[in-house]
KEDO-349191 format. One record per residue (C-alpha): x, z, y. Coordinates in steps of 0.05 Angstrom, whole numbers, plus 5000, padded with zeros to 4 digits. Each point is the difference from the previous one (the first is absolute). Layout:
# residues N
XZY
...
//
This chain:
# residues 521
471249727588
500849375051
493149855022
498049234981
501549415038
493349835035
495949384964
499449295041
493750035031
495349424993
499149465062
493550115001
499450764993
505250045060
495349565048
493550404992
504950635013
501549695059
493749815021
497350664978
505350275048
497149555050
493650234998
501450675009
504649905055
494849545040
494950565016
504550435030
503049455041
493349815027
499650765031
506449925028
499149445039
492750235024
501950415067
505649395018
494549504989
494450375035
504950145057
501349245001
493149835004
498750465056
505649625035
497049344992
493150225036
503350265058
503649385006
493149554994
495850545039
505649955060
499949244994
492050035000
500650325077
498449485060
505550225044
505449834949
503949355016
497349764925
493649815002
497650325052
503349535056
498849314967
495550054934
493850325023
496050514963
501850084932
495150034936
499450805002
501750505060
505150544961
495650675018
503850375061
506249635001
496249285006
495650225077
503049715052
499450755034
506250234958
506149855042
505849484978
504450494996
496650424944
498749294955
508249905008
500950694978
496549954944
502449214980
507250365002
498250654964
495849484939
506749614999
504750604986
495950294953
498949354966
507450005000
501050744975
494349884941
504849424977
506550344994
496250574971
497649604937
505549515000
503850724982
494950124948
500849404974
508550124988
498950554973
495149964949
501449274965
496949634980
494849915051
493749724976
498749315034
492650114994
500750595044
504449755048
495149355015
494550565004
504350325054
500049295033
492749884995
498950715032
504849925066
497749375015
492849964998
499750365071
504949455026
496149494966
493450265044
503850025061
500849495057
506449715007
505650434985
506649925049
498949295013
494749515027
502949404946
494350134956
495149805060
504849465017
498649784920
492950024997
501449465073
504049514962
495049964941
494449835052
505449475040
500949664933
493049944974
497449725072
505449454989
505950185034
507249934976
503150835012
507149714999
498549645071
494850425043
498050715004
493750414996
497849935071
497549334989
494750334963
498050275062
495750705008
499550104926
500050774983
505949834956
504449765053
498350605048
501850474951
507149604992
505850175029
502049485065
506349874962
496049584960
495249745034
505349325022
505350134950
498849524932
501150274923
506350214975
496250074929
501549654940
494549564965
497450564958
497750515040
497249485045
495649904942
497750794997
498850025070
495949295004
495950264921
498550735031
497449705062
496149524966
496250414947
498250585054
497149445037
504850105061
496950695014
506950315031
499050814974
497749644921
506249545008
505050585009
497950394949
499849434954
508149915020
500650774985
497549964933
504149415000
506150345009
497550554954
500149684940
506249605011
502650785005
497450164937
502349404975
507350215014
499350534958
500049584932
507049725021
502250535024
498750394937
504949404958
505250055040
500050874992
499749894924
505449365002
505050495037
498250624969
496050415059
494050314987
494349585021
496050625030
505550155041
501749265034
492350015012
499150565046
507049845023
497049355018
492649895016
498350755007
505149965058
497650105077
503149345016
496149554960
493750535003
499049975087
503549295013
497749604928
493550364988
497750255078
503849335037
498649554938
506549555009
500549474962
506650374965
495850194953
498649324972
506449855013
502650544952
496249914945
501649294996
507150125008
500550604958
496549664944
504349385008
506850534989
496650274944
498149324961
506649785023
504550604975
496649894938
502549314991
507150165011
499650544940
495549554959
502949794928
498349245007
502349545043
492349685002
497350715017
506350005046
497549495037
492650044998
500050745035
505449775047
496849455025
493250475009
503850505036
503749535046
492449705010
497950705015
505450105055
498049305025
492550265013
503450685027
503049525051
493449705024
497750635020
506250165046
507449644992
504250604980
497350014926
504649364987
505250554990
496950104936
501449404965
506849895028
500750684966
497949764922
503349395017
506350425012
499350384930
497949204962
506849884972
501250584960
504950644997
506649655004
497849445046
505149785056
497450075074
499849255006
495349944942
496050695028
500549595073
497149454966
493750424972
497650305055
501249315043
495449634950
494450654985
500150065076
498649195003
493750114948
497250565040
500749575058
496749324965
493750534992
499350245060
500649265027
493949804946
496950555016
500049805074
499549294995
493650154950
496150455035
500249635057
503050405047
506549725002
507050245014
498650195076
501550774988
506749884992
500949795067
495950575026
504850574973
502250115061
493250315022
500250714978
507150045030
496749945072
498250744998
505250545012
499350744967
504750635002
501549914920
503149365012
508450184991
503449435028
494949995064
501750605012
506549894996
499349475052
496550395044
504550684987
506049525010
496849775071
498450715020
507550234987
502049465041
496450105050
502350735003
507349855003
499149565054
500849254961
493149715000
499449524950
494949354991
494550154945
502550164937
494150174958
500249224973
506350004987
499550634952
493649804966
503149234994
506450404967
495350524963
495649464959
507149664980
503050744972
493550044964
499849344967
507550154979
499650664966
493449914973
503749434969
505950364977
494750594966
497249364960
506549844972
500850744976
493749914957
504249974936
503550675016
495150485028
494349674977
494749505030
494950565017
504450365041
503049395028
493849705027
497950655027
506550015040
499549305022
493050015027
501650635035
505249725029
497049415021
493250395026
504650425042
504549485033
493849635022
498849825071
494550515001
499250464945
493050374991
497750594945
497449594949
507149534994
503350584963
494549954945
504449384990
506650464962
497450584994
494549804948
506349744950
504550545017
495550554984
500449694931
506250334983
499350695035
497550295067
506050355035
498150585055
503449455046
494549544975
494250435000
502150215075
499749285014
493749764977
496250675032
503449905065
498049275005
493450155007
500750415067
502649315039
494049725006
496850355065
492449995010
500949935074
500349245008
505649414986
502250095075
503950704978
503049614948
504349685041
507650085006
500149795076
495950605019
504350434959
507549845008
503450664996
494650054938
503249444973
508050325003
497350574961
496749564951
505649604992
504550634974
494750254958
499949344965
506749954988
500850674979
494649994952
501049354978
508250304979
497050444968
494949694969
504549534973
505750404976
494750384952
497049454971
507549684982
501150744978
493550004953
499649294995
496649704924
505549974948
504049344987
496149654954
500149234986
492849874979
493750344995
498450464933
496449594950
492950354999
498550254927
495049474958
//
């Protein structure tokens, strides 16, 4: 006898199946992520305990004691070499602990979000104790907040007018004459952190930490909508994202102001995406309009976020729009953005001096830079063969920041076909590494919207090996000059990994898809 056809099962007893299923499946995922997350956490002290030692070149050099001596590795009797030992061994563990529960997380979807924010909260407390992380910008922050509430204007004069304040010591002589390059909004953080810790330098940089904390947790709520709007698990894109080593030592330990800028600008793609899939043409425009507002504050923390409205202004006119009429978007959602960071600018005050100072960060030179070291492999050769050549190094960065500004153009006007995620990851990463100097924290930039979609091995080698370029010896070994035979091999590691790179995420790339999924309501 045929066995019966199976009943329809009712809506609502399939759901508490599910989330019956759920709860079973979420104890047993918190024991397997235990020994990756304790191993992370591990990783992170020996990355604040080696930044806690005097002889490093962070603090000890500039910043003075700290607000707690690390036991052992924090004397001044333990030798340099030992605290850069251990900063490198805390870094590729930190790295290891990541891959290790990123390939949890693939394998047993879906990941709880809850429990990937806990992972968050557990690698970066030690960061969040620890001085200055990679950089001396957070020191350089807490200087600017003091230069602006004594009355100064940032986007003409430098810290050193200030004189022997302990926040100036501690910053880096690169900015000590060099103005701004900030946009109006974080020159508000620095100048409201410095104020309410009553310009008390150590207070004032942790103040900008927990700053850039919260902005970091912040990015986790868009973060989540744009997972459930293209169909990834939420868990996942989390610890793809903020659980990453990246963002952990250079967003959490070096306190960049990428984090603001990534909330802001995730949250305007977000609000934005929604607008293109909404059902009205009033909800159409409202949520457009916010997102393109949200870019526009992106922007006044640091110029590349305007990438993010020309990219919902790109996606405006609909599936079967023309490219003059998808031309025409992003020209006039790129225009808004722009008419907010002017108000912005104009209404705080600090008017539109930092975009004259853009060319400030540019000044320095480091060995992850590609088209300087181009330059400077291209005036080694020469100089091999015989044909000495006049400097070259401007003439590559000059022809880098043009190539940049051109593809990261051309991945905008893909938006409609492999999505807008993807497609602002790619252009900011282009951009960030066509730069005239290109540090760590740039590549938070991409990478943050192309981990969206997936995390190749490519990408995950990336984002670990990014972390090693930053050398605790000094900025004086980060120089290509004192390293040109440094810089030929650099150059064909870059374009070899860059092919490569490249080639798999065209291979793997998101599927063709005209707009975003409407989310379920």
């Amino acid at each position: 006898m045929p066995s019966p056809l199976p009943l329809e099962q009712d809506p609502e007893t399939v759901q508490q199946e599910a989330e019956g299923a759920r709860e079973r499946h979420e104890p047993r995922m918190w024991a397997r992520v235990l020994a990756p997350t304790l191993l992370g956490l591990v990783a992170s002290v020996l990355v604040m305990a080696a930044n806690t030692n005097p002889g490093r070149w962070l603090p000890g050099s500039r910043q003075g004691p700290w607000i707690f001596s690390f036991p052992v590795l924090g004397s001044a009797e333990v030798p340099n070499s030992v605290a850069i030992a251990v900063y490198y061994a805390g870094l590729a563990l930190l790295g290891l602990a990541w891959v290790w529960i990123l390939g949890v997380a693939t394998r047993h979807r879906p990941f709880p979000p809850a429990l990937a924010l806990v992972v968050f909260v557990v690698w970066s407390a030690p960061l969040a104790l620890a001085p200055p992380v990679g950089s001396d910008d957070l020191a350089s922050y807490a200087a600017t907040g003091l230069l602006i509430n004594r009355g100064f204007d940032p986007y003409e004069v430098g810290v050193e007018v200030l004189g022997p304040e302990r926040a100036v010591t501690a910053t880096s002589p690169f900015w000590h004459d060099s103005p701004q390059p900030y946009g109006p909004v974080f020159l508000g953080v620095m100048a409201t952190a410095s104020s309410v810790t009553g310009h008390r330098f150590l207070r004032t940089v942790m103040v900008l930490r927990a700053f850039a904390l919260a902005s970091l947790a912040l990015l986790a709520v868009p973060l989540v909508s744009l997972a459930r709007r293209y169909g990834r698990d939420p868990g996942l894109v989390l610890v793809s994202v903020v659980c990453s080593p990246l963002l952990l030592v250079h967003l959490v330990g070096g306190a960049h102001n990428e984090a603001l800028m990534l909330a802001l600008l995730a949250a305007g793609l977000a609000v934005g995406l929604a607008g293109v899939a909404a059902a009205t043409p009033r909800r159409r425009i409202a949520l457009g309009l916010a997102g393109v507002a949200l870019c526009g504050l992106a922007t006044g923390v640091k110029l590349p976020a305007l990438l993010g409205a020309a990219v919902l202004g790109w996606l405006w006119p609909g599936s079967d729009a023309s490219v003059v009429r998808r031309f025409s978007g992003a020209t006039v959602a790129t225009a808004l953005a722009g008419v907010v960071v002017v108000a912005l600018s104009m209404g705080s005050g600090f008017g539109m001096g930092w975009v004259n100072n853009m060319d400030v960060p540019q000044k320095a030179v480091t060995l992850i830079t590609p088209f300087t070291a181009f330059g400077v492999a291209a005036e080694w050769l020469m100089a091999q063969v015989g044909r000495p050549t006049g400097p070259l190094v401007p003439a590559f960065r000059q022809g880098g920041i043009i190539l940049g500004i051109a593809l990261a153009g051309l991945c905008v006007t893909r938006a409609h076909r492999i999505g807008p995620v993807p497609a602002l990851g790619a252009a900011l990463l282009v951009l960030a590494v066509s730069a005239q100097t290109v540090w760590p924290w740039y590549f938070t930039w991409g990478l943050t919207f192309l981990c969206i979609g997936s995390v190749s091995l490519w990408l995950q080698v990336l984002i670990v090996a990014v972390n090693f370029t930053v050398t605790p010896l000094g900025p004086p070994t980060l120089g290509l000059y004192y390293w040109q035979e440094t810089a030929v091999a650099i150059t064909l590691v870059i374009l070899v990994a860059g092919g490569v790179t490249a080639a798999t995420w065209w291979r793997r790339r998101a599927p063709r898809r005209l707009l975003p999924q409407p989310l379920p309501t």
